[in-house]
PAPAMAR-686074 format. One line per 2 residues: number of its first residue (from 1); for each residue x, y, z of C-alpha. Coordinates in nm, 4 decimals, always signed. Layout:
REM PAPAMAR-686074
NUM	X,Y,Z; ...
//
This chain:
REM PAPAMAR-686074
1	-3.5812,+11.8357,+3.8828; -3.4470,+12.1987,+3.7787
3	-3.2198,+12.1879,+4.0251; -3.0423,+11.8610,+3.8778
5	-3.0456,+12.0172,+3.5205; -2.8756,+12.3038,+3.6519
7	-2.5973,+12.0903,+3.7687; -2.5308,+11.8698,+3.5265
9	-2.4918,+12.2280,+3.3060; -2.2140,+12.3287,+3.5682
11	-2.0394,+12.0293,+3.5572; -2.0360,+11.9553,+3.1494
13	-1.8682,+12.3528,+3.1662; -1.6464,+12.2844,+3.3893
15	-1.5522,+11.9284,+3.1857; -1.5053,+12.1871,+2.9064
17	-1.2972,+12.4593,+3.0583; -1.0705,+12.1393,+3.1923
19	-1.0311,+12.0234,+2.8387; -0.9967,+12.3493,+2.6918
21	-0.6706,+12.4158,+2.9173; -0.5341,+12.0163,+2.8135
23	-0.5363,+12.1372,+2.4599; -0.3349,+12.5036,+2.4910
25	-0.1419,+12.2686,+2.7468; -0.0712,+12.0682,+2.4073
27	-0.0467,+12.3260,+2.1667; +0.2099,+12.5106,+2.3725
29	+0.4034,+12.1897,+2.4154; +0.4180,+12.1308,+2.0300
31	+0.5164,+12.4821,+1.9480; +0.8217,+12.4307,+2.1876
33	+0.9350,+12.1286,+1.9852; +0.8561,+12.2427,+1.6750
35	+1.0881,+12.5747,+1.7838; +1.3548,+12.3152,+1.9563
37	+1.4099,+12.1423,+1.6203; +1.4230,+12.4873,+1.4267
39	+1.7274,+12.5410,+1.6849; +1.8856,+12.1602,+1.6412
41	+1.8131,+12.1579,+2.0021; +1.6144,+11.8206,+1.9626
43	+1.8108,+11.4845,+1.9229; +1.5108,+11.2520,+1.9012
45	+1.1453,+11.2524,+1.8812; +0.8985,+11.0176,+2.0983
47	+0.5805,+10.9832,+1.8949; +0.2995,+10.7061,+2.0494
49	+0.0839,+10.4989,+1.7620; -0.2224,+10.4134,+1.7961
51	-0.1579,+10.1234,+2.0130; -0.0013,+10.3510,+2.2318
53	+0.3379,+10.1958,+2.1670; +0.6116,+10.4714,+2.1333
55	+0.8241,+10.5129,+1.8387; +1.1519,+10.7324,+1.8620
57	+1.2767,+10.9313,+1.5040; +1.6226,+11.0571,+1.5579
59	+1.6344,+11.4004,+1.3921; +1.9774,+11.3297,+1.2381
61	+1.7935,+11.0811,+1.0666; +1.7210,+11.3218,+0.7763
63	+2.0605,+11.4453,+0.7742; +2.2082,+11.0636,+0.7127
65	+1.9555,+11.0057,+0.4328; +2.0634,+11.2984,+0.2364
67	+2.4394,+11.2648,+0.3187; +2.4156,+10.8685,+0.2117
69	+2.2425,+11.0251,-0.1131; +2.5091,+11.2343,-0.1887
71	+2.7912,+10.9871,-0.1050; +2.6500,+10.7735,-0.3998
73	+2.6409,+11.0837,-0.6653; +2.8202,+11.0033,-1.0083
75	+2.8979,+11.3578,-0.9967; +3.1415,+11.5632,-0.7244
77	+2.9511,+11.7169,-0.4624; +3.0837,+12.0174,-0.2317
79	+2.9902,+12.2724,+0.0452; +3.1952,+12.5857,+0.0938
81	+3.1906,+12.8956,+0.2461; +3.1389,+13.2628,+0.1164
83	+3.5186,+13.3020,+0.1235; +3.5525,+12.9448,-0.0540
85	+3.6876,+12.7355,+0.2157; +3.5465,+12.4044,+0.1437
87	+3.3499,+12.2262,+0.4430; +3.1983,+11.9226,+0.2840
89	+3.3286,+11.6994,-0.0115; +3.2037,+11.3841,-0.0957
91	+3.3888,+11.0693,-0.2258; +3.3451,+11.1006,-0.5529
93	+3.5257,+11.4765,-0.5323; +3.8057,+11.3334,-0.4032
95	+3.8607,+11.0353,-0.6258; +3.8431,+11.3289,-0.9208
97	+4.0428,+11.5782,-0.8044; +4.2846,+11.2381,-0.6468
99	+4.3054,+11.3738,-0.2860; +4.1573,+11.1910,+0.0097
101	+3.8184,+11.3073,+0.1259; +3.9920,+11.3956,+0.4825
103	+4.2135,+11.6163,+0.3190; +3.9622,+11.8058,+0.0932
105	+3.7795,+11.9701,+0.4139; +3.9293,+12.2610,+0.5102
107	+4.1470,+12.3102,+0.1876; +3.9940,+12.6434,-0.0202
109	+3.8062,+12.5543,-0.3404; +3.9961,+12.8985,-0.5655
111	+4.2930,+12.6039,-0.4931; +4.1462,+12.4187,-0.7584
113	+4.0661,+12.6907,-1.0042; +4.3028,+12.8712,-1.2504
115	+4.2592,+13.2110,-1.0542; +4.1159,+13.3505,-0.7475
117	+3.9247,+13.6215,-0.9285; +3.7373,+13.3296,-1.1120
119	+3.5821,+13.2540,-0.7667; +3.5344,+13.6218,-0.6701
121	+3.3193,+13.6365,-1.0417; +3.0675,+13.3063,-0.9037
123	+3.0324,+13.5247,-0.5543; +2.9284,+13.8388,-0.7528
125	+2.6991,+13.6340,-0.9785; +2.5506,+13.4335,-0.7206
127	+2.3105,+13.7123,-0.6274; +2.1291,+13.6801,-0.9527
129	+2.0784,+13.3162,-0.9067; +2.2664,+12.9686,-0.9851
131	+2.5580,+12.9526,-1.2077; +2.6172,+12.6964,-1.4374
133	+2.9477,+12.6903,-1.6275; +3.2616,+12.5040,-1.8177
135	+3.5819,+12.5639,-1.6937; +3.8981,+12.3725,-1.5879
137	+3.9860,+12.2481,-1.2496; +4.4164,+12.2871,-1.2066
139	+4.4969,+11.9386,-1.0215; +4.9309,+11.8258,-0.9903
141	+4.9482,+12.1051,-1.2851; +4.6672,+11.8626,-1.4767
143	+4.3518,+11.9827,-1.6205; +4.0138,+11.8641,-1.5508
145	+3.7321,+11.9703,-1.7687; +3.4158,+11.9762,-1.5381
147	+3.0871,+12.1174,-1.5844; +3.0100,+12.3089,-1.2459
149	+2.6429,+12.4139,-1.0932; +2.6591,+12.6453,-0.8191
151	+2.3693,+12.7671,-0.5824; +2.3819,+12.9950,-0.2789
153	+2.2513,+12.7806,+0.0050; +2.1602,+13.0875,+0.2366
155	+1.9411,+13.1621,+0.4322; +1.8790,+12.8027,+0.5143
157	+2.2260,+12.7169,+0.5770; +2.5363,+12.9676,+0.5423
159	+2.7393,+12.8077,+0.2557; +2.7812,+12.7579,-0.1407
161	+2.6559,+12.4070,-0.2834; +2.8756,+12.2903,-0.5812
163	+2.7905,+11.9965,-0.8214; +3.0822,+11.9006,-1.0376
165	+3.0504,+11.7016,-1.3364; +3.3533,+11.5176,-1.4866
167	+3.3563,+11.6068,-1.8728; +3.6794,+11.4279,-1.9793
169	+3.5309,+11.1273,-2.1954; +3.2604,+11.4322,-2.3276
171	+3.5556,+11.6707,-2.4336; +3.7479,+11.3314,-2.6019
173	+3.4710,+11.2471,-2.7964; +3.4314,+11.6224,-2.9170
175	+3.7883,+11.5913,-3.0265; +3.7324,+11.2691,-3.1748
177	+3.4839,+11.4289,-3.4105; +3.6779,+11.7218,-3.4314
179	+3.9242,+11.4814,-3.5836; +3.6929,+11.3630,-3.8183
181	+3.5357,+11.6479,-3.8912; +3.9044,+11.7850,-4.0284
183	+3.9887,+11.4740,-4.1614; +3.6545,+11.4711,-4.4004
185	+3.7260,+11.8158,-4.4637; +4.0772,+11.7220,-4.5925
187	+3.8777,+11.4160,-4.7751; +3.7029,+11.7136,-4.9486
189	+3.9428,+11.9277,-5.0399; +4.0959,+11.5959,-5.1955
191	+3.8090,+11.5000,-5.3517; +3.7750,+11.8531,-5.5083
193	+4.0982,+11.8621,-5.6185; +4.0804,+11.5660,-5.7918
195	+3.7847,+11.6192,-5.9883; +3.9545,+11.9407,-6.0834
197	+4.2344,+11.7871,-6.1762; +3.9649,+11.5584,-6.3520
199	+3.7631,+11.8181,-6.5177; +4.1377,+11.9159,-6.6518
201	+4.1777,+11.6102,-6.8110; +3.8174,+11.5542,-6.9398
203	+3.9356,+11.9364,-7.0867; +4.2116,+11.7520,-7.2452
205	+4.0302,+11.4845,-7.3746; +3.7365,+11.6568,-7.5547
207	+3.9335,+11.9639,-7.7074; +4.3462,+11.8257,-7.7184
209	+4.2934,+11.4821,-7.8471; +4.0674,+11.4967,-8.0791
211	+4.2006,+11.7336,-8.3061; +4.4893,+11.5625,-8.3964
213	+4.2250,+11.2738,-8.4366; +4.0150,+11.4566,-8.6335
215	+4.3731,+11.5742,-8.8784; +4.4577,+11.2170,-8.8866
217	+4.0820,+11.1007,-9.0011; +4.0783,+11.4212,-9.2335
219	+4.4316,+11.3577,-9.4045; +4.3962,+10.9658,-9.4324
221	+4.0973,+11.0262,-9.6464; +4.2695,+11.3000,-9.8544
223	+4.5570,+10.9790,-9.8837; +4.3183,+10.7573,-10.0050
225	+4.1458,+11.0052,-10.3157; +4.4117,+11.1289,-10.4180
227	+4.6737,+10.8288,-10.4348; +4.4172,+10.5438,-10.4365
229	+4.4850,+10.4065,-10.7623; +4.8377,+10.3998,-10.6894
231	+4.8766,+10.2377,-10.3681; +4.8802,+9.8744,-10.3068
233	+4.6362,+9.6548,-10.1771; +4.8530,+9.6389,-9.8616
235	+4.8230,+10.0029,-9.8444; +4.4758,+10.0615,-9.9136
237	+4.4078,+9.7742,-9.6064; +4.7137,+9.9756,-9.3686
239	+4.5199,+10.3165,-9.4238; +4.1838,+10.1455,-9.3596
241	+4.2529,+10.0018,-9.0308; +4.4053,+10.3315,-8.9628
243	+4.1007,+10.5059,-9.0260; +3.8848,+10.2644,-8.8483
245	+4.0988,+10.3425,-8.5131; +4.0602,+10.6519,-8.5437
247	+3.6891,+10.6626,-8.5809; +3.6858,+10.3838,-8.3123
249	+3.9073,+10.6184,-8.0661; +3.7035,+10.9470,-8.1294
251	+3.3881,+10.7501,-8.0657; +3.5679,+10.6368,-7.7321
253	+3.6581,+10.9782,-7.6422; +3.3026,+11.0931,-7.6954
255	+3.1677,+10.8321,-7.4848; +3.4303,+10.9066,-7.1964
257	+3.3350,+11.2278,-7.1642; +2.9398,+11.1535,-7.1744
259	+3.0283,+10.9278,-6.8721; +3.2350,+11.1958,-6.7319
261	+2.9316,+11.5200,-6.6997; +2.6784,+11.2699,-6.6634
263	+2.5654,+11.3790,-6.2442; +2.3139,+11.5775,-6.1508
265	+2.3561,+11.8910,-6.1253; +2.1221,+11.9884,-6.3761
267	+1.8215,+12.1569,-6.1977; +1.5296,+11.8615,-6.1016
269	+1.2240,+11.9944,-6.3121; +0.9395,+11.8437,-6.4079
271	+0.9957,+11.5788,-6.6664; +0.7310,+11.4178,-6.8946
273	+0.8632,+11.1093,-7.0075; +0.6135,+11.0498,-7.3093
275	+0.7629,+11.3599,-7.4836; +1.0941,+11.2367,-7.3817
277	+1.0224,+10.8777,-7.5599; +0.8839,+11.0823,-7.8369
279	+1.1705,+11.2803,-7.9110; +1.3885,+11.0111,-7.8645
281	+1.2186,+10.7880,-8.1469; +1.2373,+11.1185,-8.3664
283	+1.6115,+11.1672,-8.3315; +1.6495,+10.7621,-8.3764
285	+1.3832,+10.7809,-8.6701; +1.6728,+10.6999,-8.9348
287	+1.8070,+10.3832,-8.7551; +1.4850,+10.2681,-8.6583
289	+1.3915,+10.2865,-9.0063; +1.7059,+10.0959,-9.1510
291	+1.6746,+9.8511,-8.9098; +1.3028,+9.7798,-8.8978
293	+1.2806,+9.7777,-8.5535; +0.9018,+9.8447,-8.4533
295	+0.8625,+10.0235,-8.0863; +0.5702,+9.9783,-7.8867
297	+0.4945,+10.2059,-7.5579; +0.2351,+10.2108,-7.3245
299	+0.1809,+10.6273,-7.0992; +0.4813,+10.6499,-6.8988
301	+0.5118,+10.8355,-6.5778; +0.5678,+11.2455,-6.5348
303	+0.8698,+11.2506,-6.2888; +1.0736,+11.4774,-6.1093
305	+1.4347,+11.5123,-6.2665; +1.6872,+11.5623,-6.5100
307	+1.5329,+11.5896,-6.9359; +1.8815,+11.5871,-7.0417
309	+1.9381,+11.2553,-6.8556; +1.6486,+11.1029,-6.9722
311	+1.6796,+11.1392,-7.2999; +2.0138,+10.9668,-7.3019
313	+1.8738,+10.7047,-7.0955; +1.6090,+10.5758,-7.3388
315	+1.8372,+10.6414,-7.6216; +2.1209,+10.4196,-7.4432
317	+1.8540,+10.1380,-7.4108; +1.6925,+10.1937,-7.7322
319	+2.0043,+10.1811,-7.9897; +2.1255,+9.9098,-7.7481
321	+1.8312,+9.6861,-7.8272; +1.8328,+9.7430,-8.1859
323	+2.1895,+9.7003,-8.1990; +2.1930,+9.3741,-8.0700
325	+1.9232,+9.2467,-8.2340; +1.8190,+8.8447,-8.3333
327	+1.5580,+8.8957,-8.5982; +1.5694,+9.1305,-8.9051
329	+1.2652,+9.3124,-8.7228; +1.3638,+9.4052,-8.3860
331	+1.0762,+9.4812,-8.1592; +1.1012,+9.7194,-7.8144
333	+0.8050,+9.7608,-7.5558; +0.8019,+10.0036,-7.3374
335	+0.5776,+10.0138,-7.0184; +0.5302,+10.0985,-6.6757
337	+0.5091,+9.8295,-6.4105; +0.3122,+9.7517,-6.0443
339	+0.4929,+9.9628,-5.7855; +0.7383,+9.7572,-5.5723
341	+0.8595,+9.8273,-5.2037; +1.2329,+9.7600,-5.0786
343	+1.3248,+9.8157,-4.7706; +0.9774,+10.0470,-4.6894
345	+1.0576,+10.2227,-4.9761; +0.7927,+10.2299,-5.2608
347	+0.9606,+10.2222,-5.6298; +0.7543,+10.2864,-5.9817
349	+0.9267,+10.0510,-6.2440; +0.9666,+10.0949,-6.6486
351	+1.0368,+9.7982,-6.8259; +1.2263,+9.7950,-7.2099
353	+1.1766,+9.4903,-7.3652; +1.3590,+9.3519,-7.7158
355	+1.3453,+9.0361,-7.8707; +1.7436,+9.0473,-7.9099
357	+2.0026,+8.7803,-7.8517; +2.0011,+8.7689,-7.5074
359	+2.2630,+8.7232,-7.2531; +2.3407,+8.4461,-7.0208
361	+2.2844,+8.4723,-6.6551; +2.6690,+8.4761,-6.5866
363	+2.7026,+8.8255,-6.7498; +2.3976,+8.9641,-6.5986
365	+2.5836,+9.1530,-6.2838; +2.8287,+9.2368,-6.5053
367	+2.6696,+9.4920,-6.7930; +2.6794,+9.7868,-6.6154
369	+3.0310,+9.7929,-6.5117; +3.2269,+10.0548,-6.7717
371	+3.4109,+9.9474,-7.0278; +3.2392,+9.5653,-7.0068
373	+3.2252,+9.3972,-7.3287; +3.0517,+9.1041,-7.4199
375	+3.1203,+9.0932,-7.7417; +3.3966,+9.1081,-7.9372
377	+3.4215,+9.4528,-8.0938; +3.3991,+9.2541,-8.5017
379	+3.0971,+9.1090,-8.3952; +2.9335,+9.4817,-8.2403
381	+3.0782,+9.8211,-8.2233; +3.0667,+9.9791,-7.9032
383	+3.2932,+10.0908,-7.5908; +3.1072,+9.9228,-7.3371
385	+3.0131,+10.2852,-7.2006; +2.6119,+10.2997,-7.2980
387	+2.4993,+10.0704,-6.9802; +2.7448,+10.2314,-6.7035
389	+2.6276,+10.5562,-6.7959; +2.2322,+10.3881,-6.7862
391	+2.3125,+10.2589,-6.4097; +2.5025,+10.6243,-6.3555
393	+2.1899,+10.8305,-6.4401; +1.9710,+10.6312,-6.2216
395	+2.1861,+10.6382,-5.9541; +2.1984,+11.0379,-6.0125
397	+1.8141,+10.9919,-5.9456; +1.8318,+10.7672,-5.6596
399	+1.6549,+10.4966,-5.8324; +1.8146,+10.1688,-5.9683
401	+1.8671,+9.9360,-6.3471; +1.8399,+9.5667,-6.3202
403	+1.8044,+9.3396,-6.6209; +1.6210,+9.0210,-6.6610
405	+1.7580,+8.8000,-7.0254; +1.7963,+8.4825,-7.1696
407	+2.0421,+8.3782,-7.3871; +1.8707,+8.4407,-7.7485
409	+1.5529,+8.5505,-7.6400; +1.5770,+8.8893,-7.5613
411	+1.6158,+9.1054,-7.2571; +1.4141,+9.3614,-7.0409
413	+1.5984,+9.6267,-6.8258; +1.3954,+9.7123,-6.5599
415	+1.4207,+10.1052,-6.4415; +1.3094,+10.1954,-6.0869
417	+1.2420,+10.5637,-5.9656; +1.1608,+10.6251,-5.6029
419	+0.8198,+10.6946,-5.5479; +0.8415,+11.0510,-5.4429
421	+1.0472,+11.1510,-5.7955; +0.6605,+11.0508,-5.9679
423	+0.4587,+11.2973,-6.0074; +0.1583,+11.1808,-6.1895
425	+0.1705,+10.8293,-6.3156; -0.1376,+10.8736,-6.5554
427	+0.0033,+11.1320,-6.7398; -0.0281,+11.0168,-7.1347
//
């Protein structure tokens, strides 16, 4: 019985020391291929499955793939030697550059560029690492912006790989807004220009023409005390319209030029339109008073913008209200309304509300248009100026006017600030 142990023992070593010699057999087999395909030595590999079936892979499969790959590029594609001579180019090259891709191989890539020592500049710079660049390739005395990326292939393969990238429809739509850009610059020097040439004539306007308005008002009246009893009714009436076009002409000029320096530039600060109202119905007190207009107001919004701006605003809408007034008591409310989105944008409202005459709905789109009458200037005084320059101040604070009327009962302009000009809507 020990003696059967013993060899069995012999025999599972030797089984062993057979196997162990199968295995370096296969692990010295393996390191030949692996060291025939490092030295392209190998044309095909015969690989068994599982089943036992064999399956060949032709090494030059690899090759095709990536070749194929680069074939389909959007972008020019190029191997060349360290002395630039080009060895590979693939379609797309040679469609750019409008040379067939037999004829690119063996042609030197410095024929392409504007100098040789542009080329001798990549091969120094190579050593630190890839290059990218901008430059222009010299085709049939053309140029061809390209964008170029250029890595030192070594030491896996002894060449220079080159991506090109056409940047002709990139550089035209640089100088397309180039264009523009100089073209809006020319629209601003214009622009400037013109409101210099405005500012000139707003110049004129306030300080020329009305002095000789305000000698012809002056020496009219001296006319009329000291010859009044002698001059004819005629006269008397030819002096009087005289002096009521030149009141009605200075009070245009005035107007004008409130239009005119209505923007802002005035500094946004923090505006608290209760004190506003409040001053407002101070410097009105005297025509409120005549007229027995009663004004009701509700707390108004704090907001962030021009004082200057909003006085004249509520003044514009205030007089306007009272001037065109149904009953021998005018009555104006003032309050603030729900907040209202356009567009995603949130807007706080202010409504001013009379009991005037009213307008029909024809007219509505047209109040705020300068110079628009709807009256005819016996029946109200005015320029048609107060509601343009209204529309222009809430432009200036990138809000919006609307109005809401019916013919002879009354009308309420509706004043919309974006929600980021409130600052506290509680404030009282």
């Amino acid at each position: 019985m020990m003696e059967l142990d013993m060899t069995n023992r012999e025999d599972y070593i030797k089984a062993l020391e057979r196997e162990k010699v199968d295995l370096e057999q296969q692990l010295q087999d393996a390191t030949q291929i692996i060291d025939s395909i490092r030295e392209g030595a190998v044309d095909a590999l015969v690989v068994s499955d599982d089943t036992g079936n064999p399956q060949i892979f032709a090494i030059q499969t690899a090759d095709y793939t990536y070749r194929v790959l680069i074939e389909k590029f959007s972008e020019g594609a190029l191997s060349i030697s360290d002395t630039g001579l080009i060895l590979y180019a693939n379609e797309y090259f040679a469609k750019l550059v409008g040379v067939p891709s037999t004829e690119i191989a063996g042609k030197n890539f410095s024929d392409f560029l504007e100098t040789p020592e542009i080329f001798s500049d990549f091969l120094s710079r190579l050593q630190d690492g890839p290059i990218k660049t901008e430059l222009f390739l010299y085709i049939n005395d053309h140029q061809l912006p390209v964008y170029l990326s250029l890595t030192d292939l070594n030491p896996f393969v002894p060449a220079i790989g080159i991506v090109v990238t056409d940047l002709s429809d990139k550089k035209k739509q640089e100088k397309a807004l180039l264009d523009y850009q100089q073209k809006l610059q020319a629209n601003i020097e214009e622009l400037h220009h013109t409101n210099t040439n405005l500012e000139q004539v707003i110049h004129v306007i306030s300080h020329d023409l009305k002095e000789p308005l305000r000698k012809i008002i002056t020496y009219v009246s001296e006319v009329d005390k000291k010859l009044g009893e002698t001059l004819t009714e005629r006269d008397i009436k030819s002096l009087g319209i005289v002096n009521a076009s030149a009141f009605r002409l200075n009070s245009l000029l005035d107007d004008i030029v409130k239009y005119a320096f209505t923007n802002f530039s005035d500094e946004a600060n923090k505006v608290d339109l209760n004190a506003v109202l409040r001053d407002v119905l101070e410097d009105l007190e005297i025509s409120i008073k005549e007229n027995n207009a009663v004004i009701h107001y509700e707390k108004l919004p704090v907001i962030s913008g021009s004082e200057v701006q909003m006085r004249q605003l509520f003044s514009n809408l205030i007089v306007n209200a009272i001037k065109y007034r149904k009953v021998e008591n005018p009555t104006i409310e003032i309050r603030p309304l729900k907040v209202v989105s356009e567009n995603g944008a949130k807007f706080k409202g202010i409504g001013v509300s009379d009991n005037g005459i009213g307008m029909h709905k024809s007219y509505l789109s047209q109040i705020f248009t300068i110079f628009k009458r709807l009256h005819n200037k016996n029946e109200y005084s005015g320029n048609g100026i107060g509601l343009a320059i209204c529309k222009k101040i809430m432009d200036n604070h990138q809000g919006k006017i609307e109005v809401e009327s019916v013919l002879g009962s009354g009308s309420t302009f509706l004043l919309y600030f974006p929600e980021e000009f409130i600052i506290d809507a509680k404030k009282g």
